[in-house]
Every structure is written in C-alpha cells, then in structure tokens.
MDAnalysis code that builds the backbone (N, CA, C; Angstrom):
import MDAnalysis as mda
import numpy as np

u = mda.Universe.empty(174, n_residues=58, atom_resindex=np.repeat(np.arange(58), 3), trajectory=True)
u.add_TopologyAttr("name", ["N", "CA", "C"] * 58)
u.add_TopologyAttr("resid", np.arange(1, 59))
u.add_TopologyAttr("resname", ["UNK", "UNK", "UNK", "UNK", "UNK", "UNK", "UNK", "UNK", "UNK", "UNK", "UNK", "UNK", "UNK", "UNK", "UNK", "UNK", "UNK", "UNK", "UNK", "UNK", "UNK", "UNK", "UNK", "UNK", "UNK", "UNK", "UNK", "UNK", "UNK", "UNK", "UNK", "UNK", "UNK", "UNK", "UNK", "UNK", "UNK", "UNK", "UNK", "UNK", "UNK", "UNK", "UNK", "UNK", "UNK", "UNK", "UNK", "UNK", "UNK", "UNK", "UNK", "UNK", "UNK", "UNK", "UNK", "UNK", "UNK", "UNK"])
u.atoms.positions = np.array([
    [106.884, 110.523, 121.280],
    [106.322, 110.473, 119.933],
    [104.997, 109.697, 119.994],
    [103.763, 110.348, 119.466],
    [102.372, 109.397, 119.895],
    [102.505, 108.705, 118.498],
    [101.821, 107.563, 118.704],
    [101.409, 106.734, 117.953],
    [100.731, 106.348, 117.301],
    [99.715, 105.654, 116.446],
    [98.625, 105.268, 115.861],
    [98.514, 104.145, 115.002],
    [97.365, 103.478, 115.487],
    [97.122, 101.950, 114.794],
    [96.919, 102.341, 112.986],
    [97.466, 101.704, 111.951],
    [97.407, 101.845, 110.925],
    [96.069, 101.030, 110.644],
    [94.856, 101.098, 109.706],
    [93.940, 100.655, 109.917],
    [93.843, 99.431, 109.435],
    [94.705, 99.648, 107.982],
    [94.699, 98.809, 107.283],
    [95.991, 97.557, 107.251],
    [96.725, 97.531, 107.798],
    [97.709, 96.548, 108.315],
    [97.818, 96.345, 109.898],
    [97.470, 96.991, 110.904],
    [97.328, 97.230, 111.736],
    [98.725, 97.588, 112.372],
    [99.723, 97.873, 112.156],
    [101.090, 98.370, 112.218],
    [100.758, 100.322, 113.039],
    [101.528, 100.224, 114.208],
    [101.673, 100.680, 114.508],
    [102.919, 102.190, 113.897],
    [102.015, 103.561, 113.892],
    [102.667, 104.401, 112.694],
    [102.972, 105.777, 114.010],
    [103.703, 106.439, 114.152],
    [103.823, 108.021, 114.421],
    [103.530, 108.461, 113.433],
    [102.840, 109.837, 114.171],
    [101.810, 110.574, 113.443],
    [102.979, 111.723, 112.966],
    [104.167, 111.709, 113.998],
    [104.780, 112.710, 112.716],
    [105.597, 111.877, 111.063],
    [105.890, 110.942, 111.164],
    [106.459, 110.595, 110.348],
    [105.127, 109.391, 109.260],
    [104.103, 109.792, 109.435],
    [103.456, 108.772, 108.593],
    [103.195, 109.258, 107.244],
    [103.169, 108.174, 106.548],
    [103.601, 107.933, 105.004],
    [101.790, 109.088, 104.245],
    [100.639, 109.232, 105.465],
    [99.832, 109.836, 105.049],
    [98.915, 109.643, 106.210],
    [97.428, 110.514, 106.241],
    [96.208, 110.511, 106.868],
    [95.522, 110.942, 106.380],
    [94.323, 110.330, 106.924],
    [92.696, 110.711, 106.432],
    [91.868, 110.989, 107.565],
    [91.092, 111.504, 107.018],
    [89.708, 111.907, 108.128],
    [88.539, 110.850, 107.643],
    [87.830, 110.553, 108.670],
    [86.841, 109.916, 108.027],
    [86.065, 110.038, 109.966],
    [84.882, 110.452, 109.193],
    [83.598, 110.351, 110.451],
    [84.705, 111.374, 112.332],
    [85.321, 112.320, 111.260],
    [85.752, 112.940, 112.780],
    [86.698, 112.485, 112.932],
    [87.306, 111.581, 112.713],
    [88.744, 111.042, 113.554],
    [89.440, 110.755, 112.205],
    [90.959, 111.191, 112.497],
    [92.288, 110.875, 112.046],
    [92.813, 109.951, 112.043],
    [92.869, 108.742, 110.994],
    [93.527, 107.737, 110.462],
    [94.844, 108.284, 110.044],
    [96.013, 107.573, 110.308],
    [97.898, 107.536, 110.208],
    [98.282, 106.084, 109.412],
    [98.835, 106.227, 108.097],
    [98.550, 104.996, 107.390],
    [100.374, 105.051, 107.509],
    [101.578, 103.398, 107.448],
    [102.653, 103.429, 107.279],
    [102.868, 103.475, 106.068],
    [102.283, 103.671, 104.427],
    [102.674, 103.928, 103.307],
    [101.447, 104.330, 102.548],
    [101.576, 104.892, 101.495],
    [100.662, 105.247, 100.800],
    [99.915, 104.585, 99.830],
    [99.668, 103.111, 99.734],
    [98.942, 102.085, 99.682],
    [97.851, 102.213, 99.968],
    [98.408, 101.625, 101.866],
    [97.337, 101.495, 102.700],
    [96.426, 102.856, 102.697],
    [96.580, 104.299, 102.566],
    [96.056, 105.090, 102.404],
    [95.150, 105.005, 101.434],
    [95.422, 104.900, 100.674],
    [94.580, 104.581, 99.131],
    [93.717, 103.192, 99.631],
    [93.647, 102.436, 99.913],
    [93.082, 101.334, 100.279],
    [91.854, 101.675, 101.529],
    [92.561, 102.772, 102.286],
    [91.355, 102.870, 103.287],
    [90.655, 104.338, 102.658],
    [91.187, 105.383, 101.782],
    [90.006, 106.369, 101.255],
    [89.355, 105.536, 100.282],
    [89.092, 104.434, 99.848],
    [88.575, 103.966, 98.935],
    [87.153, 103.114, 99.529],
    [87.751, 102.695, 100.655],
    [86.144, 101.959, 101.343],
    [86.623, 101.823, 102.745],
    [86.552, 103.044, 103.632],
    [86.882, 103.726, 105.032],
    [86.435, 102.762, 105.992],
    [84.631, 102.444, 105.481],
    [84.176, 101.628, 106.374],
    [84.265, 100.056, 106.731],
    [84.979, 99.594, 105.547],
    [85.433, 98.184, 105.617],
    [86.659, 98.480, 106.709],
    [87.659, 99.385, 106.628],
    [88.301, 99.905, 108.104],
    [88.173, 99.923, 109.491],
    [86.896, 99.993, 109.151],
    [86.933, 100.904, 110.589],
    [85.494, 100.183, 111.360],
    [85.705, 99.095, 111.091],
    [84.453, 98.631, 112.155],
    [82.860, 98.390, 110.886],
    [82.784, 99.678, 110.262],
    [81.374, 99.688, 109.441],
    [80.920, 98.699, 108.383],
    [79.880, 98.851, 108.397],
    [79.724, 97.798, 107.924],
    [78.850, 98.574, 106.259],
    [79.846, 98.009, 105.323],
    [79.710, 98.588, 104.075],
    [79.043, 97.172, 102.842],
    [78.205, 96.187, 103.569],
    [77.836, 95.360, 102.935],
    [76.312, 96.051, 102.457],
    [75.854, 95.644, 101.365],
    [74.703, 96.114, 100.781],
    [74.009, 95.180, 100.290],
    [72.553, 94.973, 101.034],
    [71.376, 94.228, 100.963],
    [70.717, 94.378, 99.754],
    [70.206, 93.545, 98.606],
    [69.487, 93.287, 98.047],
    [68.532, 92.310, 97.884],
    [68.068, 92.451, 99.087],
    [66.542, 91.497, 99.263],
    [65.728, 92.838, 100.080],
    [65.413, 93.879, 99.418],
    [64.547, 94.508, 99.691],
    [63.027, 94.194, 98.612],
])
C-alpha cells in the first residue's frame, strides 16, 4: 500500500484510503480528513514550501 505525507499535519495517509486529494503545481497531495483538505485548497502554498507572503513596500 504506497503512502503519502499529509501536508498539512504531516501524518502519514494511503492513497487508497485517504479522506481526499488535490492537485496543485503537478503533483498529488493525500490529506487524512477533509479539514486538512480544505485547509490546504485554500492556501496550497503555505503547504508546500511557497512562499505566499505579500510585499507591500513596493
């Protein structure tokens, strides 16, 4: 059974039995409930490394 890091708890999920997934930038996110799903389609890049902070000193 393969596995996958949940992004947002970091809990380890199988991809057949997970509570949901998303796509984001090409790759398949496996969330353990549908929370965390909702939590990572809402701001992917706070997930996943990106950096979703926004400068206003232009």
């Amino acid at each position: 059974m393969e596995t996958q890091k949940d992004p947002v708890r970091g809990m380890q999920v199988a991809e057949e039995t997970a509570a949901g997934q998303s796509e984001y930038k090409g790759k398949t996110y496996y969330f353990c409930n549908p929370g965390c799903k909702s939590k990572f389609d809402e701001s992917p890049e706070r997930y996943t490394g990106g950096s979703e902070t926004q400068s206003d000193s232009a």
